[in-house]
C-alpha positions in Angstrom: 103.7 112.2 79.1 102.9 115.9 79.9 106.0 118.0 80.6 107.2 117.9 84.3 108.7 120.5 86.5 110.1 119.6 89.8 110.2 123.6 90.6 107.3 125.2 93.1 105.6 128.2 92.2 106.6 131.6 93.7 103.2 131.5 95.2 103.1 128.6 97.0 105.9 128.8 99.7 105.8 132.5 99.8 102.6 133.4 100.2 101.1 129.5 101.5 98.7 130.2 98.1 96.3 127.4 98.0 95.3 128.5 93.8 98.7 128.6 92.9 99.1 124.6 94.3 95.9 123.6 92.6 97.4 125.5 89.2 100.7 123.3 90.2 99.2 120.3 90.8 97.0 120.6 87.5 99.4 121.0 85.1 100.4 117.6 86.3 97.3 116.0 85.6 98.1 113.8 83.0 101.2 112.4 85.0 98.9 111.8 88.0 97.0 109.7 86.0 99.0 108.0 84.5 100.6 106.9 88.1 97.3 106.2 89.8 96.6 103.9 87.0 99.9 102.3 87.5 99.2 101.9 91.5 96.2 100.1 90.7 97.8 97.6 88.1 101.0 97.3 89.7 99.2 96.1 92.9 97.7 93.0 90.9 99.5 92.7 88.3 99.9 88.8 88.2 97.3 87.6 90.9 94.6 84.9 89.9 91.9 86.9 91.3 92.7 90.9 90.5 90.8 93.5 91.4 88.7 91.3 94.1 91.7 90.9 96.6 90.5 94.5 97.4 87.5 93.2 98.7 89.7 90.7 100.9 91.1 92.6 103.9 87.2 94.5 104.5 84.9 91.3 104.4 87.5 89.9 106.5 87.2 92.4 108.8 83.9 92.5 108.5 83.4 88.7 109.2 85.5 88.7 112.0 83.8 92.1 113.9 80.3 91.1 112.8 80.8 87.8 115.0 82.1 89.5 117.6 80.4 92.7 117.8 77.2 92.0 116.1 76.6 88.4 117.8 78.6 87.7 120.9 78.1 91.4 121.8 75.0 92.1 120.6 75.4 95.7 119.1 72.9 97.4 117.0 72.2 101.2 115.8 69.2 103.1 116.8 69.2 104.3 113.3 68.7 100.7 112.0 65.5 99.9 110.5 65.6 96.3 111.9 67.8 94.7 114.8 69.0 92.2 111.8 72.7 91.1 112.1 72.8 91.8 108.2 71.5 95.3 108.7 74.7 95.4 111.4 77.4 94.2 108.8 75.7 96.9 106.2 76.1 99.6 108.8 80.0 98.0 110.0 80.8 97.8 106.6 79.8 101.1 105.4 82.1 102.5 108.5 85.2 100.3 107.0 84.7 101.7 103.8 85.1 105.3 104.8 87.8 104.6 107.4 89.8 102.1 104.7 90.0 105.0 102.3 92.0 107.0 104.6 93.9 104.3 106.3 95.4 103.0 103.3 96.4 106.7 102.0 97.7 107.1 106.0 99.8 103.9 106.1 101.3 104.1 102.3 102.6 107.9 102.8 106.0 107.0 105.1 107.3 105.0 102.5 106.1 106.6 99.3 109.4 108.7 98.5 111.8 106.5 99.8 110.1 103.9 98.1 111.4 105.9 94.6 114.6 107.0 94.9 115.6 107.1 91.5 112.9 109.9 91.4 114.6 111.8 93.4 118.5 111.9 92.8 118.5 110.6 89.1 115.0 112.1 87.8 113.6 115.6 87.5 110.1 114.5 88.9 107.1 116.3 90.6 107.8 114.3 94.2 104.8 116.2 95.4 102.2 114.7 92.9 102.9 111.2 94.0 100.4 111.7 97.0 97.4 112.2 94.4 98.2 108.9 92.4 98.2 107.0 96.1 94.4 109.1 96.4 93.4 108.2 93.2 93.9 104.5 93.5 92.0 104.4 97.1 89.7 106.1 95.4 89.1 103.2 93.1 89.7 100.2 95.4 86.9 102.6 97.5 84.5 102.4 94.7 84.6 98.7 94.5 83.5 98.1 98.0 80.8 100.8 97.7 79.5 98.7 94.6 79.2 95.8 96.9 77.7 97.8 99.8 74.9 98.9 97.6 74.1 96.0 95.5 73.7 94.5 99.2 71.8 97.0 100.6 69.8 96.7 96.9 69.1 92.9 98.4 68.0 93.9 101.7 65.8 96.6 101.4 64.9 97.0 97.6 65.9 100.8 97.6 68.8 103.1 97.4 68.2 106.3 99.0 68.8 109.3 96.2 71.2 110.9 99.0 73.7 108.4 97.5 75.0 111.3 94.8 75.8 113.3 97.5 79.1 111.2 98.5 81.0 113.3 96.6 80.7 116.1 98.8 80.8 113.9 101.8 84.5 112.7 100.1 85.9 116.2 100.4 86.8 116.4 104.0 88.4 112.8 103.3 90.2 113.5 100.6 91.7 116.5 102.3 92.7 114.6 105.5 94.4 111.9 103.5 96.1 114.3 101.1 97.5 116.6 104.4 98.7 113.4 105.7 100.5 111.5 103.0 101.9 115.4 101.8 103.3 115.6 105.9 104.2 111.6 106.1 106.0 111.3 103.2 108.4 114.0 103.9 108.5 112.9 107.4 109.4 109.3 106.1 112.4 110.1 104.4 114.3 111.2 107.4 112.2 109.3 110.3 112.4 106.2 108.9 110.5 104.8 111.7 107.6 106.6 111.4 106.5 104.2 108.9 105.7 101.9 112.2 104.8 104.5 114.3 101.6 105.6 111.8 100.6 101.7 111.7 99.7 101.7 115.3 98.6 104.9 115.5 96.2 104.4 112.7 95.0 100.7 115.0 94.2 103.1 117.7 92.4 105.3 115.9 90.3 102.7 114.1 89.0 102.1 117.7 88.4 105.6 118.4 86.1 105.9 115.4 82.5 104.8 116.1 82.4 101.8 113.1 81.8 98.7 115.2 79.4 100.9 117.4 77.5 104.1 118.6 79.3 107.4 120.1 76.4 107.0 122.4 77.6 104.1 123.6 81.3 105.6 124.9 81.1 106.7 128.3 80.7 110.7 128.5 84.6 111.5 129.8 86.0 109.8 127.3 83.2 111.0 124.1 85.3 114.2 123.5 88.1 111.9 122.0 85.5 110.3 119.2 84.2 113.3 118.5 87.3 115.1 118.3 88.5 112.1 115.8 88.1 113.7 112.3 87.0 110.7 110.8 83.9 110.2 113.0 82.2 112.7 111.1 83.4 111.3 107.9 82.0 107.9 109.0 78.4 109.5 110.5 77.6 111.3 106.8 79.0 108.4 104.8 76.1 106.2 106.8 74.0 109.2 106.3 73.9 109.3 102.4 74.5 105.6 101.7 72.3 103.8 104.4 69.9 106.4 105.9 68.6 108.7 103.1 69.7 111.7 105.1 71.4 114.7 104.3 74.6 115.2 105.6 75.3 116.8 108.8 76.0 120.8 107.0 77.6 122.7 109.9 79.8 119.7 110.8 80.8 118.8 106.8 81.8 122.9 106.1 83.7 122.9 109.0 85.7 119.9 108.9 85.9 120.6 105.1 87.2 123.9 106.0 89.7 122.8 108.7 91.5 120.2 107.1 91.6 122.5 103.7 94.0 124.6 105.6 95.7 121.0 107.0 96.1 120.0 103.5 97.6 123.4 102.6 99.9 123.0 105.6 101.4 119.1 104.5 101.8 120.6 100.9 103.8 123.5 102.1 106.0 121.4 104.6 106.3 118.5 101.9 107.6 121.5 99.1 109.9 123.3 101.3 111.7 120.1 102.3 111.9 117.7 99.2 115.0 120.1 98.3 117.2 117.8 101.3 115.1 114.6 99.9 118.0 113.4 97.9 121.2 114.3 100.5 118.9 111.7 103.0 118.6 109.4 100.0 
């Protein structure tokens, strides 16, 4: 295991110096990894069917909203090459994917210190890499839908549009929100303990607010400005973009979110750092 220091650098809390957290954070690599690959085993370790249970909870979902969206409803996107109620699961799904990856960083963080204690009061441990692993592994459960969205989408239409290798950038301003959030939540969770419950319904709200199960065109025009202000409706229009529709991703909008929620993420690792010193006193 690579050798672990629980201690800041100078530059971080003084100075809010977002090189001197990524030189932190790297040195940590190793032990990153090595949790991340523990989040994902621990999580199945002893189920009959593994890795696929992560598939559970989205086809689910899907099931359920494509019935009642796609059929009794009778939604469809302009963008859609057909008006097929496959075409409308592809697209639904798509939207779960990108929102799942940030819901289930969102809804871990409250408990992810308190969940550890021994880390804390007994341990000299990097508290504030524990964040990444919980990234890392909805980075993989991601990866597993997206396999199944395009081998799908493979069936359907024959083609996969070459945008697809530009997820990675489109991943940036998701990564960032989930990492600002969990860095924020986490602290937040050891002395709020209800805050745990507080981001679940939060998190059922904004699901709603984000245009998955149907068009921002469709919202009436006073109430637009809240889906467009949600940050992950743009992270849900360029996923679609690069996976579905063969376009590029919507530039001006990606840099700016990307750059706004940088500073976020900046913000949740400062707040997390300058408060994990009263972590064990709560604990």
């Amino acid at each position: 295991m690579a050798s672990i220091s629980t201690t800041p650098p100078v530059g971080v809390l003084r100075q809010g110096h977002p090189v001197a957290l990524a030189r932190h954070l790297w040195r940590h690599r190793e032990l990153i990894a090595q949790f991340t690959r523990r989040e994902i085993e621990g999580r199945y370790r002893g189920s009959f069917l593994g890795i696929f249970w992560s598939l559970a909870q989205p086809v689910a979902m899907l099931v359920v909203y494509t019935i009642v969206f796609g059929v009794i409803f009778q939604a469809r996107w302009p963008e859609a090459r057909t008006a097929s109620l496959e075409e409308f699961a592809l697209i639904a799904f798509c939207g779960l994917i990108a929102f799942g990856f940030i819901n289930e960083c969102v809804t871990r963080a409250p408990g992810l210190i308190i969940g550890v204690p021994n880390y804390v009061t007994k341990v000299v441990f990097p508290l504030e890499t524990l964040p990444l692993s919980v990234l890392g592994a909805a980075l993989f459960h991601m990866l597993v839908s997206l396999v199944v969205l395009l081998a799908a989408q493979l069936v359907l239409f024959g083609i996969l549009p070459w945008t697809v290798v530009l997820l990675p950038l489109v991943l940036v301003p998701a990564a960032l929100l989930s990492l600002g959030a969990m860095w924020l939540l986490a602290s937040l969770g050891v002395f709020i303990r209800d805050i745990g419950q507080f981001v679940g319904i939060v998190m059922q709200m904004v699901f709603f607010l984000t245009p998955i199960l149907y068009t921002a065109e469709m919202v009436p025009e006073p109430y637009r400005t809240l889906v467009s202000l949600n940050p992950i409706t743009p992270i849900v229009d360029n996923f679609r973009r690069v996976l579905l529709w063969g376009e590029l991703p919507n530039w001006g909008e990606l840099l700016l979110w990307s750059a706004g929620l940088s500073g976020f993420a900046l913000l949740g690792a400062l707040w997390f750092l300058k408060t994990k010193k009263a972590f064990a006193d709560v604990l």
